[in-house]
C-alpha positions in Angstrom: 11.5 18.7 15.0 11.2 15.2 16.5 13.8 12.4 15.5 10.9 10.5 14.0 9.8 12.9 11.5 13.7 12.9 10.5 14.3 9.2 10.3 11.2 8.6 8.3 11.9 11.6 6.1 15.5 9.6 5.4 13.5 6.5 4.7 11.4 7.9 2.2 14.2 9.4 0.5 16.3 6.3 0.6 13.4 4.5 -1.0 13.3 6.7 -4.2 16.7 5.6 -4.5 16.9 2.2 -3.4 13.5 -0.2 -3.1 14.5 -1.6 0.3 16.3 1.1 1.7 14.3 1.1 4.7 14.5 -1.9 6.0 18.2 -2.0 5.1 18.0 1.3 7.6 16.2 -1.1 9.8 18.7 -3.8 10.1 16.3 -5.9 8.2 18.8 -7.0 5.5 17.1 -9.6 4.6 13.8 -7.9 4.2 15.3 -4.7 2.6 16.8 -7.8 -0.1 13.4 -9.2 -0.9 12.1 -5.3 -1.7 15.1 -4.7 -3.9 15.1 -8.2 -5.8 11.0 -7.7 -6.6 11.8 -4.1 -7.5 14.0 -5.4 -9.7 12.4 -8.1 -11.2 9.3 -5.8 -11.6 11.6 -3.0 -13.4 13.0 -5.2 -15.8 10.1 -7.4 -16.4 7.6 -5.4 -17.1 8.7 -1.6 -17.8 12.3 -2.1 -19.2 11.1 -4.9 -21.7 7.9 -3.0 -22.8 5.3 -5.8 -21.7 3.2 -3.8 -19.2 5.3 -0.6 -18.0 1.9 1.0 -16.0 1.3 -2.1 -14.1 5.2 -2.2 -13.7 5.3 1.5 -12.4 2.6 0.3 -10.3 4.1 -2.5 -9.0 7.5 -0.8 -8.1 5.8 2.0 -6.4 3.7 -0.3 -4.4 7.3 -2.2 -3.7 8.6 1.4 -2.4 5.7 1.5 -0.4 5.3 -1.4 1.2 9.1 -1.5 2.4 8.7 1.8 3.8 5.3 0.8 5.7 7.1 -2.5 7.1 9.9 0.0 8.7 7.8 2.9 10.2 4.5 0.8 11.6 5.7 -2.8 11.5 3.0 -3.8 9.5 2.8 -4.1 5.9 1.4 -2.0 3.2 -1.4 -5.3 2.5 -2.6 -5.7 6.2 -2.7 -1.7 7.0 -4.9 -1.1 4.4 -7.1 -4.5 5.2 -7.4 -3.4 9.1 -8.3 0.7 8.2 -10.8 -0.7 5.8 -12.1 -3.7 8.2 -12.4 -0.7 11.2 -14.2 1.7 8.9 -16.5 -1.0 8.0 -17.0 -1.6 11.9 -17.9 2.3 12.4 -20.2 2.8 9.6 -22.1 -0.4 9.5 -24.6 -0.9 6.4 -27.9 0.2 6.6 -30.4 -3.1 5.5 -32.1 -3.3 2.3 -35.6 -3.3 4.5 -34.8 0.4 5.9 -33.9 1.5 2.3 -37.1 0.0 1.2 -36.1 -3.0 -0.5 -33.8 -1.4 -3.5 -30.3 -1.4 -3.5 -27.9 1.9 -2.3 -27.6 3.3 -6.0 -31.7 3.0 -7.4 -34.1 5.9 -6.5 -37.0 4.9 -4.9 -39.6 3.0 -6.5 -42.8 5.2 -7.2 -46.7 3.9 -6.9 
C-alpha cells in the first residue's frame, strides 16, 4: 500500500476528531488554527445554541473538508470545485439556442 493512501487515510481520521487536524499534520499550525476556531464558532453558533443546526452540520463538515483538501492537493475545497466545474464547462461546451431551434434546453419542440 503506498504511503500516500496511509497519510491521507490518518488525515481523514484526524479530521473527524479534530477540524484542522490536517494541516496541524502539515506543519500548517496556523492554517490547521483557522479550521478549528471556524469549526468551533460554527458548532456552537449554530448547532449547540439551536439557531440553524443543518446549516451548522453543514458548515462544519464543509470545515472538515476544506482543511483536509488544503493538505492532500494544496488547493482548497472552493477553488477545486470552481476549476473541475470551469474544465467540464470547457469539454462540453453549450449547444446554441439556434441549433436547438430557438427554445431553451428543458421545452419540447415547438409544433406547426
Amino acid at each position: 500500500m503506498s504511503d500516500h493512501v496511509v497519510d491521507n487515510g490518518i488525515r481523514l481520521v484526524g479530521e473527524v476528531f479534530v477540524p484542522g487536524a490536517s494541516q496541524y499534520l502539515n506543519g500548517n499550525i496556523g492554517s490547521g488554527f483557522t479550521h478549528s476556531l471556524l469549526a468551533g464558532a460554527a458548532g456552537v453558533g449554530l448547532v449547540a445554541t439551536g439557531v440553524a443546526p443543518l446549516l451548522g452540520t453543514v458548515a462544519l463538515f464543509a470545515i472538515r473538508l476544506n482543511s483536509f483538501s488544503t493538505a492532500v492537493t494544496g488547493r482548497n475545497f472552493w477553488s477545486g470545485g470552481i476549476e473541475a466545474l470551469a474544465e467540464r464547462e470547457r469539454r462540453e461546451p453549450q449547444e446554441p439556442a439556434a441549433a436547438r431551434g430557438g427554445r431553451t434546453s428543458g421545452s419540447a419542440p415547438a409544433t406547426a
